[in-house]
C-alpha positions in Angstrom: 0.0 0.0 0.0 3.0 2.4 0.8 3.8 2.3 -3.2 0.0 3.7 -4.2 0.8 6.6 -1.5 4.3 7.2 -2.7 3.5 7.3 -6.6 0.4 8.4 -6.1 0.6 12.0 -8.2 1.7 10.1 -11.3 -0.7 7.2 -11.6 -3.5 8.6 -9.7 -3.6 11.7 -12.5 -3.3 9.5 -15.8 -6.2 7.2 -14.7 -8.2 10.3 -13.5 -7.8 11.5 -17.1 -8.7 8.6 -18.7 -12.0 8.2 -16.5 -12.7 12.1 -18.2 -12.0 11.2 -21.5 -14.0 8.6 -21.7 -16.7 9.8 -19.2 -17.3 12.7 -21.5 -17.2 10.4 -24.9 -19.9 8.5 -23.5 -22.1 11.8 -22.8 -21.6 13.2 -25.7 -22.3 9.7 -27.9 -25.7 10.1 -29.5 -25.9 13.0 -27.5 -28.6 14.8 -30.0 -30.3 11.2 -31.5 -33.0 11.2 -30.0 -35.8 14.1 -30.1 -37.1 16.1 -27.2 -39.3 14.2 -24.8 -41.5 14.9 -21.8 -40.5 18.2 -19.5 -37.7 18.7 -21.8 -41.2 20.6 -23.9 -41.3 22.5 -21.1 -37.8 23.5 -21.3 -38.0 24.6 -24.5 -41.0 26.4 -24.0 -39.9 28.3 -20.9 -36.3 29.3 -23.4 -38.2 30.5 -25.7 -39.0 33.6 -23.8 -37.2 37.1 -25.2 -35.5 37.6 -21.8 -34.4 36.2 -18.5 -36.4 38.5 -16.7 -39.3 36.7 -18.2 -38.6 33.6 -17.8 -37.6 33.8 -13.7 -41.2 35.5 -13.8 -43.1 32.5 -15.6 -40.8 30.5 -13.1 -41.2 32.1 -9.7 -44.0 34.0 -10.3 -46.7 32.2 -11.6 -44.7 29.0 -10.7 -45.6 27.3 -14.0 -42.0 25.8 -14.3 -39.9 25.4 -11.5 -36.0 25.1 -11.9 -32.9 26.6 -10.4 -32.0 29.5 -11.3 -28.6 28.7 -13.2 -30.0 25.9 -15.5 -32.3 28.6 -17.0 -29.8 31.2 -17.3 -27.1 28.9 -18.9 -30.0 27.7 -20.7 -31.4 30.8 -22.1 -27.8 31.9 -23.3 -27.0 28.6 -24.8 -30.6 28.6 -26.9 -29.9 32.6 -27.6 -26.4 31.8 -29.4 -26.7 28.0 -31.0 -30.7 28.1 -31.3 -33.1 25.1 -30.2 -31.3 21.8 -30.8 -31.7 19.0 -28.7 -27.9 18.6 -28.8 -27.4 22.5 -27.9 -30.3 22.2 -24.7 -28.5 19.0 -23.6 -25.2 20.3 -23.7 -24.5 22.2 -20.5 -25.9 19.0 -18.8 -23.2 17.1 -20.5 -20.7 19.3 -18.9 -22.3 18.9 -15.5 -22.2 14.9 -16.0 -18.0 15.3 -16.4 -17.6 17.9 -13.5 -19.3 15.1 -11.4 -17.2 12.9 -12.0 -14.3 14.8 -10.7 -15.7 16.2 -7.8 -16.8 12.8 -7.0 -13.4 11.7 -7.4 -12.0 14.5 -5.1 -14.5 14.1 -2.4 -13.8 10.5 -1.6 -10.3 10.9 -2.2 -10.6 13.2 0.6 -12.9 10.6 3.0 -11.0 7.9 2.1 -8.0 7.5 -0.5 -6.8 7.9 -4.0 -7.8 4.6 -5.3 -11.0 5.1 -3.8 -11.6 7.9 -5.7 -11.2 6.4 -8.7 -13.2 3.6 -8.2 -15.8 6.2 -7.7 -15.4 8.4 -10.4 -15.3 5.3 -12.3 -18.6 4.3 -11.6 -20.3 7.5 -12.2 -18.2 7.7 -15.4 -20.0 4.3 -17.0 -22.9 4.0 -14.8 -25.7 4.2 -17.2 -28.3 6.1 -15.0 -25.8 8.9 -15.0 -25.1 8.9 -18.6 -28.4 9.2 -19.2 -29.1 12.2 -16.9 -26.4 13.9 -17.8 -28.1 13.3 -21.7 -32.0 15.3 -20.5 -32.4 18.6 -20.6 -33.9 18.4 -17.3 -31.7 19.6 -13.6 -30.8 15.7 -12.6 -27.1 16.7 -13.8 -27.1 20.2 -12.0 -28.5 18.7 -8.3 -26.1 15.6 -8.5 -22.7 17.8 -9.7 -23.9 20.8 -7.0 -24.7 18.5 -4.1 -21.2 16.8 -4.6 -19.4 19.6 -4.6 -20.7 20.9 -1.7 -20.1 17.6 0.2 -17.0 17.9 -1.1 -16.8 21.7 0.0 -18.4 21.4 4.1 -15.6 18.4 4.2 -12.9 20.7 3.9 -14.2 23.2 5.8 -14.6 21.0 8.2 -10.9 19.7 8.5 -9.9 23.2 7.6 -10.4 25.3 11.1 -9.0 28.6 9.9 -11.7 28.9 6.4 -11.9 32.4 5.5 -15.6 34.2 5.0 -14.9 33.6 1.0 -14.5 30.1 1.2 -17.7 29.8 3.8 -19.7 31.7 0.7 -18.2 29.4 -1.8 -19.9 26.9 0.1 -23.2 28.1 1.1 -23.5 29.4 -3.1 -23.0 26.1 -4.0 -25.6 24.5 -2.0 -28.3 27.0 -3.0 -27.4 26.6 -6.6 -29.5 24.0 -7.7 -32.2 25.1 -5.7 
């Protein structure tokens, strides 16, 4: 075991790449194949508002479609510059999917060990439930990469006893996020 700790920089880092790489091939395979389905409708409809202050107001207001707030502003900009593709609304989810996987990785690395973190992120790399969120234009991919990263986040605050205020924000912003 002393020879994972010792080399662990070099080995650890490759695999970790690898898991990416192919983590993000996998999201991105097929990515726009199949057609809008279901609330994804919804999503569309809700972009297809002329501002953002219009569409927090059909959101909040008149609650007719509830999501977090960053979704639908990444959202709006994305259908505002590359128009109304499946492949275009699905994107930023896509994105989300591969940031999961690393914070996964770095928050058990940090309960546990390096090889534990991989083994992780490996399994939300080819587990086919998070491919396939991470593949609808719906907030699954936002909640799971937010509420890992702020696990991640209260642990090292935690072990951390000297945090500044800007890290204690960083934190608290990332759990209201997807909310």
């Amino acid at each position: 075991m002393k020879w994972l700790e010792r080399n662990y920089p070099k080995w650890t880092t490759a695999l970790l790449a690898l898991i990416l790489i192919f983590g993000l091939g996998l999201r991105l395979h097929k990515l726009g194949f199949k057609s809008l389905h279901g609330d994804e409708y919804k999503t569309l409809w809700v972009l297809s508002r002329p501002t953002i202050r219009e569409i927090f107001r059909v959101t909040y207001i008149t609650r007719e479609a509830h999501r977090p707030p960053l979704a639908y502003t990444v959202d709006h900009f994305m259908y505002k510059a590359f128009g109304a593709s499946p492949t275009v609304m699905r994107l930023p989810r896509v994105i989300c999917g591969v940031l999961t996987i690393y914070f996964c990785f770095i928050c058990i690395r940090r309960l546990h060990s390096p090889l534990a973190g991989l083994i992780a992120a490996s399994i939300v790399a080819f587990h086919p439930y998070y491919i396939a969120i991470s593949q609808e234009a719906r907030d699954y991919a936002w909640l799971l990469c937010f509420g890992i990263l702020s696990t991640h986040l209260y642990l090292k605050l935690k072990e951390n006893r000297s945090s500044t205020f800007a890290e204690y924000a960083f934190y608290i912003g990332s759990c209201l996020v997807p909310i």
